[in-house]
C-alpha positions as CSV (number, residue, x, y, z in Angstrom):
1,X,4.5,-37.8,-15.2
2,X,4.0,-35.6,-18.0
3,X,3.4,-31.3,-17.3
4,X,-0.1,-31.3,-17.6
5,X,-0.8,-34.3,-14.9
6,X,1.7,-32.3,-12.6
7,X,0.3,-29.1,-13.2
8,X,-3.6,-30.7,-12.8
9,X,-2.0,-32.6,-9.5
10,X,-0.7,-29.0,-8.0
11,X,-4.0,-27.1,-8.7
12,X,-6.0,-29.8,-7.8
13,X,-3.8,-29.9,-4.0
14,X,-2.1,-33.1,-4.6
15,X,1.8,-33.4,-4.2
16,X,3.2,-34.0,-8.0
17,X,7.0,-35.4,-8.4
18,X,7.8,-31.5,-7.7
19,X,6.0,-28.1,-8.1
20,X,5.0,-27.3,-11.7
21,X,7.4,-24.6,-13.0
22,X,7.2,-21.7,-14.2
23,X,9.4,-18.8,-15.8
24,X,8.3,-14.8,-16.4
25,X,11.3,-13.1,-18.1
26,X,11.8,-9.4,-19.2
27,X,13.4,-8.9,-22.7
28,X,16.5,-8.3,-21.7
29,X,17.0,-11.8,-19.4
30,X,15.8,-13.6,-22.0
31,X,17.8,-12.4,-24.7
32,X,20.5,-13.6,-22.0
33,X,19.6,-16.7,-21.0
34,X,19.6,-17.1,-25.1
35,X,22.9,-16.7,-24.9
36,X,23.6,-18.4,-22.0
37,X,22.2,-21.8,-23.0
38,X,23.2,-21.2,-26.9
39,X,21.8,-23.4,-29.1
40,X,19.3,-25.0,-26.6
41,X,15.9,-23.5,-25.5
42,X,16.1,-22.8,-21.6
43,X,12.3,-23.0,-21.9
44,X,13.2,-26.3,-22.0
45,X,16.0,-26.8,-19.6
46,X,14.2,-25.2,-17.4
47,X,11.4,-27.4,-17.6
48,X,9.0,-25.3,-17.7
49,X,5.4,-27.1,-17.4
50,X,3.1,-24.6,-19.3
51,X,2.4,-23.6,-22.7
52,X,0.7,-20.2,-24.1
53,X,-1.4,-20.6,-27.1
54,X,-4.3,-18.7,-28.9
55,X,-6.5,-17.8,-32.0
56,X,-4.7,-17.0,-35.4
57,X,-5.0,-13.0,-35.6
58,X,-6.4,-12.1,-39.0
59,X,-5.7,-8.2,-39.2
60,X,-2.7,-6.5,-37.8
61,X,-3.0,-3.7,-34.8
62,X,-2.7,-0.4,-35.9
63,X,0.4,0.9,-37.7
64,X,2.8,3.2,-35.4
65,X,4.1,6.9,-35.9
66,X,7.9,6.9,-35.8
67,X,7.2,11.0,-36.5
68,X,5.4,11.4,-33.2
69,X,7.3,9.2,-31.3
70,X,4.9,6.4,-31.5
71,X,6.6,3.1,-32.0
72,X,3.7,0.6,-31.7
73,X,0.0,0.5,-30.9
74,X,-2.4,-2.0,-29.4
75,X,-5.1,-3.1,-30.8
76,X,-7.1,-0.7,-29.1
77,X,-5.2,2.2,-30.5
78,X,-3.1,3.1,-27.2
79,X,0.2,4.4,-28.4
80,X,3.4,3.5,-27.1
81,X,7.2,4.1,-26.9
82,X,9.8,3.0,-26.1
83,X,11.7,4.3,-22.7
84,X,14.8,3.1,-20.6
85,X,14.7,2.5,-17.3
86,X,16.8,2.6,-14.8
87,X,17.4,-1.1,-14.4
88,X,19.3,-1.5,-17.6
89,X,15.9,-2.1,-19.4
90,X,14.2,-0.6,-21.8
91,X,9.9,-0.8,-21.3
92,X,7.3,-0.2,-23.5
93,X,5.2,3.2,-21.8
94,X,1.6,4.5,-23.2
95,X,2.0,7.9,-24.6
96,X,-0.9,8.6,-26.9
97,X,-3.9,7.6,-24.7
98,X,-6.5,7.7,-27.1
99,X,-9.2,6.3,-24.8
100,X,-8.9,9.9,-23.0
101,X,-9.8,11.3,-26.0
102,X,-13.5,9.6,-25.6
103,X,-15.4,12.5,-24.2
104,X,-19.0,11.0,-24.6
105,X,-20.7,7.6,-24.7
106,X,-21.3,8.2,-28.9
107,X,-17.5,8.7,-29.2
108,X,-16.9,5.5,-27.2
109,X,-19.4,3.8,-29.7
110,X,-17.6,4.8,-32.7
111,X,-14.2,4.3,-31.7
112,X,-12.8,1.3,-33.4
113,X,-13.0,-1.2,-31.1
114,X,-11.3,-4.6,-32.2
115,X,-14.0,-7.6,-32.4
116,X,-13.6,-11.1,-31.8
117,X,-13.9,-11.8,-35.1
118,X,-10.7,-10.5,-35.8
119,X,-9.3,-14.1,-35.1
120,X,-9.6,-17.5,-36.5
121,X,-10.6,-20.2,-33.9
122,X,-9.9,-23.0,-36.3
123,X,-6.2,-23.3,-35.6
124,X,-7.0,-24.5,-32.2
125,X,-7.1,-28.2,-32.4
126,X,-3.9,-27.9,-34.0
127,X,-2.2,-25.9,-32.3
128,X,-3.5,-27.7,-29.0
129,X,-2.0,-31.4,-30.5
130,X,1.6,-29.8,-30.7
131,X,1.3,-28.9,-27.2
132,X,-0.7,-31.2,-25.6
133,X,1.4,-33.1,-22.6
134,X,1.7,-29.5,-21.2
135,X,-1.0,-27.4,-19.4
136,X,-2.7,-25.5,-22.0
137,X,-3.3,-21.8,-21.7
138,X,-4.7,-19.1,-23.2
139,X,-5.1,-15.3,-22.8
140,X,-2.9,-13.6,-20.4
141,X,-2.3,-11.0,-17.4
142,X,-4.3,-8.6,-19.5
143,X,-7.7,-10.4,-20.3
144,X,-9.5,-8.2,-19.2
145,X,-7.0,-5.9,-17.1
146,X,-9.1,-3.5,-16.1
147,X,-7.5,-0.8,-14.1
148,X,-4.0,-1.8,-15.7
149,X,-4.6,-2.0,-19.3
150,X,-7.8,0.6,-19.3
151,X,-4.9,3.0,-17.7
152,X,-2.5,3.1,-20.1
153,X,-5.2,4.2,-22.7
154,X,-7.4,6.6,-20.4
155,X,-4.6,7.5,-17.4
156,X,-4.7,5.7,-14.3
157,X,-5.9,8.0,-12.2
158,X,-9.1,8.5,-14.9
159,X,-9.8,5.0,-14.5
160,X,-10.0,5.0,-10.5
161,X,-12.0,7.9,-11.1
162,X,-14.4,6.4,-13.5
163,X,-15.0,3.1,-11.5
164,X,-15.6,5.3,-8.5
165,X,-18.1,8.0,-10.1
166,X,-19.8,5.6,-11.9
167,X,-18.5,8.1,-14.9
168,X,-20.7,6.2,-17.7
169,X,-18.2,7.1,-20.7
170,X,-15.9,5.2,-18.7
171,X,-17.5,2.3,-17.8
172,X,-18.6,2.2,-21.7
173,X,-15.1,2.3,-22.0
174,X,-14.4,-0.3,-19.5
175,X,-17.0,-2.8,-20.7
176,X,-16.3,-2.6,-24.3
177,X,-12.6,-3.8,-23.3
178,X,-14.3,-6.6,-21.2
179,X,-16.8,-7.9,-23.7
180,X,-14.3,-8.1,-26.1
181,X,-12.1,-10.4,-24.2
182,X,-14.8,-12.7,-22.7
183,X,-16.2,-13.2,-26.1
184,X,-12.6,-13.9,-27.3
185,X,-12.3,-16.3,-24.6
186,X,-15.5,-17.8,-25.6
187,X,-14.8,-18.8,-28.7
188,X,-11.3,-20.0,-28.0
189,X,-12.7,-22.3,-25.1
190,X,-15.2,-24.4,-27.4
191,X,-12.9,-24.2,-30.3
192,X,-10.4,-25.9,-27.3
193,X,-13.2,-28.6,-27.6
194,X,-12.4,-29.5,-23.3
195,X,-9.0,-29.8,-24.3
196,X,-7.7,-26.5,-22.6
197,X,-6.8,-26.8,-19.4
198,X,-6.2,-22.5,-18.0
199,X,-8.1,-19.6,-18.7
200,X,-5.5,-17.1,-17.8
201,X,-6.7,-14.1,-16.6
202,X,-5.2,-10.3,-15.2
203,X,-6.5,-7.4,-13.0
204,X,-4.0,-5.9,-10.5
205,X,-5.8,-5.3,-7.6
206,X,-3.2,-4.4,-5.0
207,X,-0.3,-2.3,-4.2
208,X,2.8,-2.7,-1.4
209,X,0.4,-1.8,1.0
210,X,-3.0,-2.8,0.5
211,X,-5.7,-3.4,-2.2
212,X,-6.1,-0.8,-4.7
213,X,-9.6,-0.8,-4.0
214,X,-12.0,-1.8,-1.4
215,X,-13.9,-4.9,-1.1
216,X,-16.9,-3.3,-1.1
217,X,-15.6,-1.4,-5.0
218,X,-14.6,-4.6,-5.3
219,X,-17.8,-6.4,-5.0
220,X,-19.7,-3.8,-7.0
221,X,-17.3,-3.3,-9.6
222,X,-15.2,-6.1,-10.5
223,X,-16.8,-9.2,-8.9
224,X,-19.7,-9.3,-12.1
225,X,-16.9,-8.9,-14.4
226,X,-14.5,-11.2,-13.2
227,X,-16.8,-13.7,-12.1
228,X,-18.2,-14.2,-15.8
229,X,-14.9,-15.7,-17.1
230,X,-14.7,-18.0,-13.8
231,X,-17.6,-19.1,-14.7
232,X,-16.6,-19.8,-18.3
233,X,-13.6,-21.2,-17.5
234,X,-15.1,-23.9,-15.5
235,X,-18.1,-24.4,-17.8
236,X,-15.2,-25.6,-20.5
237,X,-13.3,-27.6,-17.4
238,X,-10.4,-25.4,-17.3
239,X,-8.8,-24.0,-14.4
240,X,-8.9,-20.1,-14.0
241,X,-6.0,-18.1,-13.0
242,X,-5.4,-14.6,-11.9
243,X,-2.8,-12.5,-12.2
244,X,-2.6,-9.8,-9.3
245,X,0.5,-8.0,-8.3
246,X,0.7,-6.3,-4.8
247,X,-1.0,-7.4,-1.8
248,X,-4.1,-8.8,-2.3
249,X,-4.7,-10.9,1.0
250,X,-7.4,-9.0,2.1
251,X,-10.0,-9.9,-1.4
252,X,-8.4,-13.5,-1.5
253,X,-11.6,-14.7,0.3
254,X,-13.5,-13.3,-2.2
255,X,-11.2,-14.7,-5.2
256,X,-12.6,-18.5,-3.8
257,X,-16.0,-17.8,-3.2
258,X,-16.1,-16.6,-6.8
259,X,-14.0,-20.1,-7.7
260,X,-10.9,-19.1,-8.4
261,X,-8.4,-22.0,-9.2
262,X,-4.9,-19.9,-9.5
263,X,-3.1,-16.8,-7.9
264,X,-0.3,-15.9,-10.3
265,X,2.6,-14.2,-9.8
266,X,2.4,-13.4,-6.1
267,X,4.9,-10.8,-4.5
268,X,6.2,-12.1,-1.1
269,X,7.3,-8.5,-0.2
270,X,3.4,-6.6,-0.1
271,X,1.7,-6.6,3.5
272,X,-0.1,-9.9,4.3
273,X,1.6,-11.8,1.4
274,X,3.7,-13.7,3.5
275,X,4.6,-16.8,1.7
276,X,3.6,-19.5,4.5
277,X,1.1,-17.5,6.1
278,X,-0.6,-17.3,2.7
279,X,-0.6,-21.0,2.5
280,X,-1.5,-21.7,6.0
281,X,-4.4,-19.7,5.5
282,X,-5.5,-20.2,2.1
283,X,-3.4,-22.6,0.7
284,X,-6.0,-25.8,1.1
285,X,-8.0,-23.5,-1.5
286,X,-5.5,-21.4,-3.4
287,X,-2.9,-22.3,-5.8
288,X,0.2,-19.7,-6.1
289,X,2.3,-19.4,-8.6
290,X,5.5,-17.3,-7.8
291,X,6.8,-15.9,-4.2
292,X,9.7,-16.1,-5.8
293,X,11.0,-12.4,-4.7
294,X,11.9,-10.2,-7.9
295,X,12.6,-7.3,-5.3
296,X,15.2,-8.3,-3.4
297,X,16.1,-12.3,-3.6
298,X,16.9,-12.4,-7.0
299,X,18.4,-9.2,-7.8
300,X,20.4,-8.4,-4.8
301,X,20.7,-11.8,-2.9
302,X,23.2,-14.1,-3.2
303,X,23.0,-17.1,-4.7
304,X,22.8,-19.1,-1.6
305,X,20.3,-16.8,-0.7
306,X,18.4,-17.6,-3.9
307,X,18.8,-21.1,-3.3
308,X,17.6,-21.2,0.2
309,X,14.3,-19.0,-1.3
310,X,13.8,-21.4,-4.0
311,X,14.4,-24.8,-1.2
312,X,11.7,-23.0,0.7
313,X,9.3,-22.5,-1.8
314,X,9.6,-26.1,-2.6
315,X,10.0,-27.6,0.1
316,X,7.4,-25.8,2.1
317,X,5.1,-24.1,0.1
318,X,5.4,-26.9,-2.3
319,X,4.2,-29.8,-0.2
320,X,0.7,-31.1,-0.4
321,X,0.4,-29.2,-3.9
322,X,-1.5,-26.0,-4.7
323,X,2.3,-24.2,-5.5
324,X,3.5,-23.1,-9.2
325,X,7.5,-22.6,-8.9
326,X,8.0,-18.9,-10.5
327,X,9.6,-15.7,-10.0
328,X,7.2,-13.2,-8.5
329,X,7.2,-11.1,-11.9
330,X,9.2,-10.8,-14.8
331,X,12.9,-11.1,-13.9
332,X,13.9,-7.5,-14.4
333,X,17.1,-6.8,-16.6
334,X,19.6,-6.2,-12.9
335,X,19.1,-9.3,-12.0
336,X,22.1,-11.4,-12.0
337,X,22.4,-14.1,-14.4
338,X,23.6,-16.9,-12.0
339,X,20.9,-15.9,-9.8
340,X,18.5,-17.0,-12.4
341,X,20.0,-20.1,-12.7
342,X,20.4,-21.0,-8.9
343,X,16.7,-21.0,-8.3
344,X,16.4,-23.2,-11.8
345,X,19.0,-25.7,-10.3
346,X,17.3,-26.0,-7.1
347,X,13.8,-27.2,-9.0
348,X,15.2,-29.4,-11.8
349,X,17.9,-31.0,-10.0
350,X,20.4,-30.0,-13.0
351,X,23.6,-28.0,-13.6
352,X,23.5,-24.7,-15.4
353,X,26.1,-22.9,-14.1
354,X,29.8,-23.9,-14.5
């Protein structure tokens, strides 16, 4: 069975050989599971069923400003440096929000907004052959991101306030960020030529607690938006997938009226995220990828205690299909090494420890 069958069998609620895999790494595990596998790629080794792949950019984002503390920018503009956290990590943190500096719908107009035809779509059928017995994916957890990525160029709380009001240089703001990416996304798609098989999509719509908005916000605001590159996705027979931390159980009703194929990166720990409840209730309809818990399991659980997470995830979640094996987010920098490798272990059946 190659990747893309199993990954096609698991979102399509079929039982595959095992779950599709997964693997969401900060900077810092990577760099040591580098060293940790040497001069093999634990991408590999950890057979990981997906591969990431996209438009050739044709101009560079904009420069940083080492003299103002500005080490990179994005292509919006957005500013940002680099700060260490308290996990042994070091994360990259908006400090010049530009979009703030919008004040009226002509300076939202003239800002310098990146265009799709910053990118050349004719690499895709190449770049699509090298890859092609995996599932094929493009974008990411920040196409189109809304509150998340809108936030770190405007202020979070500015957002919330902007979708709330109505606030029209915000939404400007807001739907220039979105008609950028679906158009993106368009192109990419029929340059893909049926041959891409996830549309991978981001907008975090909940906290530990709850949603971060209401369904009824959530049916004004982001259903339109979000629903357009469902619909894409599916015009172009790909699968469409979601990223959403926090606890979202409450819209995930909504998420399969609109069609939604994939929930990605789900946290176990959130209120009404429970793993098997989640798939009891949803899971004839859903796909999930992760559950595996980057908040407590991994970094401060043993490693049978890993191992027992990951057996249950496969075991239970996993059968009938409609599960994706991954950690809940990026494995943060505390996280113990052989941790890692336990839940790894449990999926592939192979040794990495030892």
């Amino acid at each position: 069975m190659t990747p893309k069958e199993r990954v096609l069998m698991a979102v399509n609620h079929q039982q595959p050989d095992r779950p599709p895999i997964m693997v969401y790494a900060t900077p810092e595990i990577h760099q040591a599971l580098c060293r940790h596998f040497g001069e093999k790629n634990y991408v590999l080794e950890f057979e990981v069923d997906f591969r990431s792949i996209g438009p050739e950019a044709l101009k560079p984002p904009p420069p940083a400003d080492p003299e103002r503390g500005i080490d990179a920018r994005d292509i919006f503009g957005t500013g940002y440096r680099n700060v260490a956290n308290n996990a042994g990590g070091v994360y990259s943190e908006a400090c010049d929000l530009v979009l703030a500096r919008l004040y009226t719908v002509e300076d939202v107009e003239n800002h310098p907004w990146p265009s799709a035809d910053d990118y050349d779509y004719s690499v895709m059928p190449e770049r699509i052959e090298q890859v092609k017995d995996y599932a094929v994916c493009i974008q990411g957890a920040g196409t189109p991101d809304i509150i998340n990525s809108v936030g770190r160029g405007r202020g979070m709380e500015q957002v919330l306030i902007d979708i709330i009001t109505e606030d029209e240089v915000g939404i400007a703001i807001i739907d220039h960020r979105v008609d950028f990416y679906y158009e993106v996304s368009k192109r990419t798609l029929e340059a893909g030529g049926g041959k891409i098989d996830i549309l991978w999509l981001g907008e975090d719509l909940g906290t530990q607690k709850g949603p971060t908005i209401g369904p009824e916000t959530f049916d004004r605001f982001f259903r339109p938006r979000l629903q357009k590159f469902i619909d894409l996705t599916h015009e172009h027979g790909a699968k469409a997938m979601l990223h959403s931390c926090g606890s979202t159980r409450l819209l995930q009703p909504r998420l399969i009226e609109m069609g939604l194929d994939i929930l990605d990166s789900v946290q176990p720990e959130p209120v009404g995220m429970d793993p098997e409840g989640l798939k009891r209730d949803f899971g004839d309809k859903l796909t999930y990828c992760g559950m595996l818990s980057t908040q407590e399991t991994l970094p401060h659980g043993t490693i049978a205690e890993c191992r027992a997470e990951a057996r249950h995830r496969i075991d239970v979640i996993g059968k009938g299909g409609g599960y994706i094996f991954a950690p809940a987010h990026c494995i943060q920098p505390d996280t113990p090494l052989e941790n890692v490798l336990a839940v790894y272990e449990e999926v592939t059946g192979k040794q990495f420890m030892g």
